[in-house]
C-alpha positions as a Markdown table, in Angstrom:
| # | Residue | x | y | z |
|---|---|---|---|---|
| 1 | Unk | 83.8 | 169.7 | 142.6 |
| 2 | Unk | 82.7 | 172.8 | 140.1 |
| 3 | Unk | 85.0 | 172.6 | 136.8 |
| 4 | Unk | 85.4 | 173.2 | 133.0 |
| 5 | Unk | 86.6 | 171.5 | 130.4 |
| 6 | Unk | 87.6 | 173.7 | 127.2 |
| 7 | Unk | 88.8 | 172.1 | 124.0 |
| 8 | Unk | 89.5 | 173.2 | 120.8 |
| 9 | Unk | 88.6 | 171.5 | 117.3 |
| 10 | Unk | 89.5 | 172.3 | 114.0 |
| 11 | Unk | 88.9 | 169.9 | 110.9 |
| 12 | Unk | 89.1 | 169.7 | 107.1 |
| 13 | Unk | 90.0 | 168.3 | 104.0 |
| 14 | Unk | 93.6 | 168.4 | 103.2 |
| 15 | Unk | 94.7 | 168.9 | 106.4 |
| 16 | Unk | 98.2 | 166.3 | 107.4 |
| 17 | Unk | 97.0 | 164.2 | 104.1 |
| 18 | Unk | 93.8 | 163.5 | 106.3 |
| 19 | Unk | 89.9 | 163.6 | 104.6 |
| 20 | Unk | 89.3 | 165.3 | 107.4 |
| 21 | Unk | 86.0 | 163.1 | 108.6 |
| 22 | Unk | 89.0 | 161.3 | 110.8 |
| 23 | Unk | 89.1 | 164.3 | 113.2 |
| 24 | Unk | 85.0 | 164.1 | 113.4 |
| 25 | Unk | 85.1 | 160.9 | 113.8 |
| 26 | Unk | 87.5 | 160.9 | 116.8 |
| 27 | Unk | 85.6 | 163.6 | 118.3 |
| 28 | Unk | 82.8 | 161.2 | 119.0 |
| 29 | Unk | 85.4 | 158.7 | 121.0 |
| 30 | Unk | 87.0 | 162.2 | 123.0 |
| 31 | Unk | 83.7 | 162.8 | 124.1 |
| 32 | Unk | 82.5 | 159.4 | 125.5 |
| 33 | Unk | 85.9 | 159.1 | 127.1 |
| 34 | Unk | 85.6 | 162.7 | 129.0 |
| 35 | Unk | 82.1 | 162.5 | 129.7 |
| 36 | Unk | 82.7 | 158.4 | 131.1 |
| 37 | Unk | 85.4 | 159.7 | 133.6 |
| 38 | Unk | 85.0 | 163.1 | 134.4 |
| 39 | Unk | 82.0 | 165.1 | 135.4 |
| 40 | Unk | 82.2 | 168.6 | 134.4 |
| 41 | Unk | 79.8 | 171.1 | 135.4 |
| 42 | Unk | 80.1 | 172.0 | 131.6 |
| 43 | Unk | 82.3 | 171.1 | 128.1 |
| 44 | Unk | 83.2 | 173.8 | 125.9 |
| 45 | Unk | 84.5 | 173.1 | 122.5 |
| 46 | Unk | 86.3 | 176.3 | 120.5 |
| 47 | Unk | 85.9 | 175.1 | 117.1 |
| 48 | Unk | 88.3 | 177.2 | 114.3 |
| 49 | Unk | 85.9 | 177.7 | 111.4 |
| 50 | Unk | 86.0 | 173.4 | 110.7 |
| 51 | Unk | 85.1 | 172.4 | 106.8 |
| 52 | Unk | 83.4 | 169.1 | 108.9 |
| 53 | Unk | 81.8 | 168.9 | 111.9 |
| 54 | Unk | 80.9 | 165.8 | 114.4 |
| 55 | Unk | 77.1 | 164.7 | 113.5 |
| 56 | Unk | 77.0 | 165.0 | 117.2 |
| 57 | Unk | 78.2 | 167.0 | 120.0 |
| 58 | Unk | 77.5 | 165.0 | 122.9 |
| 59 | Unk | 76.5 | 167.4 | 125.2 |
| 60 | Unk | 79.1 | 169.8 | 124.8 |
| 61 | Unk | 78.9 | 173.7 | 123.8 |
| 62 | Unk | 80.8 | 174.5 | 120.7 |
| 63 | Unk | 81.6 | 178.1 | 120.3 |
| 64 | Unk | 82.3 | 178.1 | 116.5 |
| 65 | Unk | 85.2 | 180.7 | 115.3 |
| 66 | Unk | 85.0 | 183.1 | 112.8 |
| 67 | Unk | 88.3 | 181.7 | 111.1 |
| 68 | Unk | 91.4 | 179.2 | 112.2 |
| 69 | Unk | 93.7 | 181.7 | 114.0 |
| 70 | Unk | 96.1 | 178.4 | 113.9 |
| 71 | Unk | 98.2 | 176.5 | 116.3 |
| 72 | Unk | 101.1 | 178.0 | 118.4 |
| 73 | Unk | 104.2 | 176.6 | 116.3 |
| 74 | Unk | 102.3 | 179.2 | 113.6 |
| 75 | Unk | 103.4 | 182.1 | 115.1 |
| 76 | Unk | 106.7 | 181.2 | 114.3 |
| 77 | Unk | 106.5 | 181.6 | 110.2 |
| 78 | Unk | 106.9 | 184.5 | 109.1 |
| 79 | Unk | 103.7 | 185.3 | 107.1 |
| 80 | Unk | 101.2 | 184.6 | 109.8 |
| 81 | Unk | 99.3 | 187.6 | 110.6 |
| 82 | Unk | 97.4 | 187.4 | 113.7 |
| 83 | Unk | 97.9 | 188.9 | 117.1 |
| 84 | Unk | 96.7 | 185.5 | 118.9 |
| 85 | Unk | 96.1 | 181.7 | 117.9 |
| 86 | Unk | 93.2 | 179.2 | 118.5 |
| 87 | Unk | 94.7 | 178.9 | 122.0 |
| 88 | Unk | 94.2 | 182.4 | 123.4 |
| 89 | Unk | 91.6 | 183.1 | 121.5 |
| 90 | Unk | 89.8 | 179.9 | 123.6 |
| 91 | Unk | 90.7 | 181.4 | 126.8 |
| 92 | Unk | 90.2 | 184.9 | 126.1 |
| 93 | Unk | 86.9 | 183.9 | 125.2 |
């Protein structure tokens, strides 16, 4: 079977109280785990302009952002100020 798998990323400093070398670091354990029980014809990672990277990507393609649109609840507040969020902007990609 031919299929995708399309992720998106975002880490750094300050973000949920977090160093932000947590989120790296838990990349490394996503990958194994996707790559040990699925076999994708390819892994994309949208990554939203991240302060720290993985040291590794494992065989996926990361297609680096040119900012953090955000998550969905975002578009709720009323200051944000983009049409989309890291979401769509993965899958209009």
């Amino acid at each position: 079977m031919n299929y995708i798998i399309t992720s998106g990323y975002w880490s750094g400093k300050g973000h949920r109280g977090e160093d932000g070398r947590e989120r790296a670091d838990f990349y490394k354990l996503w990958a194994e785990n996707t790559f040990s029980y699925s076999q994708p014809r390819k892994v994309f990672v949208i990554d939203s302009n991240s302060s720290i990277l993985p040291d590794d990507t494992l065989g996926a393609e990361w297609i680096n952002l040119s900012h953090n649109f955000g998550h969905v609840y975002d578009i709720t507040g009323s200051d944000y100020r983009n049409k989309f969020v890291g979401w769509s902007v993965g899958y209009i990609l």
